[in-house]
C-alpha atoms as an extended CHARMM CRD file, in Angstrom:
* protein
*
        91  EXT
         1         1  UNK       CA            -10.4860000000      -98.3830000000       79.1480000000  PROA      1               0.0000000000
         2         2  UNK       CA            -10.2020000000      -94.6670000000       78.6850000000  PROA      2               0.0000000000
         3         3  UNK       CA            -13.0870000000      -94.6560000000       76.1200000000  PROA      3               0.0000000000
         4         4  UNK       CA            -15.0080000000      -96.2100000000       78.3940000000  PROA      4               0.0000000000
         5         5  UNK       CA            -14.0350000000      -93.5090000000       80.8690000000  PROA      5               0.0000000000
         6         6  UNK       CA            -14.7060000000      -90.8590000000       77.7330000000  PROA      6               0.0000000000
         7         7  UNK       CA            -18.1450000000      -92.1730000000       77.4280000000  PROA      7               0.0000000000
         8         8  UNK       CA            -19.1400000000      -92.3750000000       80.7340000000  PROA      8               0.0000000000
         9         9  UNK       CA            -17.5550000000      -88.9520000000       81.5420000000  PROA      9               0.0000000000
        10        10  UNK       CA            -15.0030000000      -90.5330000000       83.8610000000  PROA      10              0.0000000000
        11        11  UNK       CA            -11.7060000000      -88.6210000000       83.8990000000  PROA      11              0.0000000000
        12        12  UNK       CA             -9.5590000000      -90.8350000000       84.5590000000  PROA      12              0.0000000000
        13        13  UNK       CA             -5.7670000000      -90.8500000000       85.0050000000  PROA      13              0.0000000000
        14        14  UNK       CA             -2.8180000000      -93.2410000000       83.9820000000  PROA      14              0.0000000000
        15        15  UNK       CA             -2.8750000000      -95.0300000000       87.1680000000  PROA      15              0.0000000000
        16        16  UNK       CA             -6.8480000000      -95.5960000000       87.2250000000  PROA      16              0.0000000000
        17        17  UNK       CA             -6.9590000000      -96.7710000000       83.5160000000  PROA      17              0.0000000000
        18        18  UNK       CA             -3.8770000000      -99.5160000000       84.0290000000  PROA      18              0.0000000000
        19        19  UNK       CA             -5.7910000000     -100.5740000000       87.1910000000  PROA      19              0.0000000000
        20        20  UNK       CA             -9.1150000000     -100.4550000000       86.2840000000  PROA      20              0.0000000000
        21        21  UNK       CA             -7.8340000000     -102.4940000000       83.0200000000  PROA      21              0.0000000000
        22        22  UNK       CA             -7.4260000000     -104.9730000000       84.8610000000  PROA      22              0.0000000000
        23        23  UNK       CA            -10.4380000000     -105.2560000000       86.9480000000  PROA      23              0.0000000000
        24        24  UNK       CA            -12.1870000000     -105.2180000000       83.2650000000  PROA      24              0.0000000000
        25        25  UNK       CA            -10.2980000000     -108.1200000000       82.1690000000  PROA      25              0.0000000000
        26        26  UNK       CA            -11.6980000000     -110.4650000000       85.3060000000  PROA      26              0.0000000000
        27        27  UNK       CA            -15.5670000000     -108.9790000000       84.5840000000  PROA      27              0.0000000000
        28        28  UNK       CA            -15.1410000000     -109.9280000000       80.9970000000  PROA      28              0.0000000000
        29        29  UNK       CA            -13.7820000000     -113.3780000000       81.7800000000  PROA      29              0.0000000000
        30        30  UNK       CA            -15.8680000000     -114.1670000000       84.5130000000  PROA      30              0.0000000000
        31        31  UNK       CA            -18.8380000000     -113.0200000000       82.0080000000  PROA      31              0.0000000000
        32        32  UNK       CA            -17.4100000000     -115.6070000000       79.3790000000  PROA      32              0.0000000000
        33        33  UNK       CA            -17.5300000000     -118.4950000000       82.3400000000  PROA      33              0.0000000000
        34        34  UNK       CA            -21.1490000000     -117.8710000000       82.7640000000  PROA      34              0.0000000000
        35        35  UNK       CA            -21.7920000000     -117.8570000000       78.9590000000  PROA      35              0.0000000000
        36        36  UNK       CA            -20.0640000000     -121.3740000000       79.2420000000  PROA      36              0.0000000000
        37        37  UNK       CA            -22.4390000000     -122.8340000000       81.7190000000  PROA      37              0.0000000000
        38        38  UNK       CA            -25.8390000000     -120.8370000000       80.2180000000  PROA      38              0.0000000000
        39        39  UNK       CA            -26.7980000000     -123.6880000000       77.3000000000  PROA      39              0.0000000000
        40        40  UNK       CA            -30.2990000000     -123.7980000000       76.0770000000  PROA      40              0.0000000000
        41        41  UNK       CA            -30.9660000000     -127.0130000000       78.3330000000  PROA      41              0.0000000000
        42        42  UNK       CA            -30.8470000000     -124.5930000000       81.3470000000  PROA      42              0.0000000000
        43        43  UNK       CA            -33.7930000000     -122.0180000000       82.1450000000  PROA      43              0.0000000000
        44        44  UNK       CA            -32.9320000000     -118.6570000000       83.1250000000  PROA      44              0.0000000000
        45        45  UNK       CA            -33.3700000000     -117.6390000000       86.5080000000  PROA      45              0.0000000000
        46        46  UNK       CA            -33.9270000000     -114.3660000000       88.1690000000  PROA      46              0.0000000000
        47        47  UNK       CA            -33.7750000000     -115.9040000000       91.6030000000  PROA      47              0.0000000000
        48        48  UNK       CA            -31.9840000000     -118.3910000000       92.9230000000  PROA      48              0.0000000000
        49        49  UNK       CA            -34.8210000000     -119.8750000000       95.2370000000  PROA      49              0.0000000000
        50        50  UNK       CA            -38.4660000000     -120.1560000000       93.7940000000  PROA      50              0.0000000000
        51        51  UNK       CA            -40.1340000000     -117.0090000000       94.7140000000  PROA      51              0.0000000000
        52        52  UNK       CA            -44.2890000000     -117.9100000000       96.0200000000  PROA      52              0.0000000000
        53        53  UNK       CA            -46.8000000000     -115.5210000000       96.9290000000  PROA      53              0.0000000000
        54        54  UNK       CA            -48.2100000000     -116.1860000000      100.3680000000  PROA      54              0.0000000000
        55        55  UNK       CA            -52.2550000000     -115.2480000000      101.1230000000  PROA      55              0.0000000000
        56        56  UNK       CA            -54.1500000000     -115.8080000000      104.0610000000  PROA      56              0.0000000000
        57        57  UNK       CA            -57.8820000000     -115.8220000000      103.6380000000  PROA      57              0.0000000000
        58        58  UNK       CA            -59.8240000000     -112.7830000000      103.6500000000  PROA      58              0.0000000000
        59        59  UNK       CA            -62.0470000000     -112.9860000000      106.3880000000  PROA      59              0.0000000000
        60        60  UNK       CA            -64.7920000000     -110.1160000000      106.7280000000  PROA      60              0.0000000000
        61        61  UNK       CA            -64.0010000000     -108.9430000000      110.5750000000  PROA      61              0.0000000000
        62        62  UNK       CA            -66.0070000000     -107.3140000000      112.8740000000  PROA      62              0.0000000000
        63        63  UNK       CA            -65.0460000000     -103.3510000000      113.0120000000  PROA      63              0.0000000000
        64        64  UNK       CA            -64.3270000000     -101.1200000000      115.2550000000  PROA      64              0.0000000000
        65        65  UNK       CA            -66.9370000000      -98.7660000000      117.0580000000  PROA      65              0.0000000000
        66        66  UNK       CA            -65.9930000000      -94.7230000000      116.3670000000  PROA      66              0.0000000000
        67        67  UNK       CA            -65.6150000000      -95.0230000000      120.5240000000  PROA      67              0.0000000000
        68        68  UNK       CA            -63.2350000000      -97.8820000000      120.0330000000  PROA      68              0.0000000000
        69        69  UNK       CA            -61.2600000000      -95.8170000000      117.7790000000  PROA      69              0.0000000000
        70        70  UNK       CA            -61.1170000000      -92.8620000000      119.2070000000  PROA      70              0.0000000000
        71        71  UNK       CA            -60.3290000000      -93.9290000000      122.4180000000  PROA      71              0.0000000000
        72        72  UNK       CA            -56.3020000000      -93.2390000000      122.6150000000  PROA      72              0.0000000000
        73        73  UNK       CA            -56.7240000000      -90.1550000000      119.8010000000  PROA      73              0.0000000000
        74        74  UNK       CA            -54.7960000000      -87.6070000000      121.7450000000  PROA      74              0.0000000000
        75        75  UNK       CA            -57.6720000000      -84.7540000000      120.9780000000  PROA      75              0.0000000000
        76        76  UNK       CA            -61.2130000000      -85.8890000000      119.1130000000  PROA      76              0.0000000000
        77        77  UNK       CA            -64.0310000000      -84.0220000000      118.5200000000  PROA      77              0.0000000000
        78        78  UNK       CA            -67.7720000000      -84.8640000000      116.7380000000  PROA      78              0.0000000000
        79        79  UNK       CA            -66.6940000000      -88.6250000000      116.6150000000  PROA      79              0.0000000000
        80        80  UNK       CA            -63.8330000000      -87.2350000000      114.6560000000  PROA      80              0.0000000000
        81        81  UNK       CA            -59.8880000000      -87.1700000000      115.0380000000  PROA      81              0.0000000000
        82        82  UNK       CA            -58.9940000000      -83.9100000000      115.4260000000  PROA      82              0.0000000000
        83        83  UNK       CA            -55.7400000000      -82.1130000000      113.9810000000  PROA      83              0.0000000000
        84        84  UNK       CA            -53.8760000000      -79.1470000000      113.7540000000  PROA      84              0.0000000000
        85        85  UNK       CA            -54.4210000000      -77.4090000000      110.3760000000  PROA      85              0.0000000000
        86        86  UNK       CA            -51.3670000000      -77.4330000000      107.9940000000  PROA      86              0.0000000000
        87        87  UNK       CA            -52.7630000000      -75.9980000000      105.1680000000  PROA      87              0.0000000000
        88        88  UNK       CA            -52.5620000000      -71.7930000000      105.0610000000  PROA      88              0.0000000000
        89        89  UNK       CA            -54.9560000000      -69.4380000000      103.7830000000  PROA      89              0.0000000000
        90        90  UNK       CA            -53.4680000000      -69.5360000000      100.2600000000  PROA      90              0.0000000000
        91        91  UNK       CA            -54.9250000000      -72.9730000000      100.2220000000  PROA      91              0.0000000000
């Protein structure tokens, strides 16, 4: 456990390493439990539920009129939205 710690440039102390030991020992068997199960009869999964796409149908729409969209801009001008600059003269 302390070359793990060493490579992953964990200091670790005594008590860390004898606990952490441990904790290594239940990944590693719980690893070797799923290597049990995983046989070659049995496809690999990323998901555990079948993952589908859902599309609706693209429908052309009618759009909107500049007047429709402008019409809750808080401040418009020449059938345009107008902002506050945020660029400064460097730009």
């Amino acid at each position: 456990m302390r070359h793990l710690g060493v490579l992953a440039r964990i200091r670790l102390d005594d008590a860390e390493v004898e606990r952490l030991t441990g904790q290594l020992d239940a990944i590693v068997d719980n690893i070797a439990k799923v290597s049990e199960v995983a046989t070659p009869d049995v496809p690999a999964t990323s998901h555990p539920v079948p993952l589908e796409n859902v599309y609706r149908a693209d429908v052309v729409g009618t759009p909107l009129t500049v007047a429709e969209v402008l019409q809750n801009a808080p401040d418009a001008a020449d059938d345009r939205f107008r902002v506050t600059a945020i660029l400064g003269e460097e730009q």
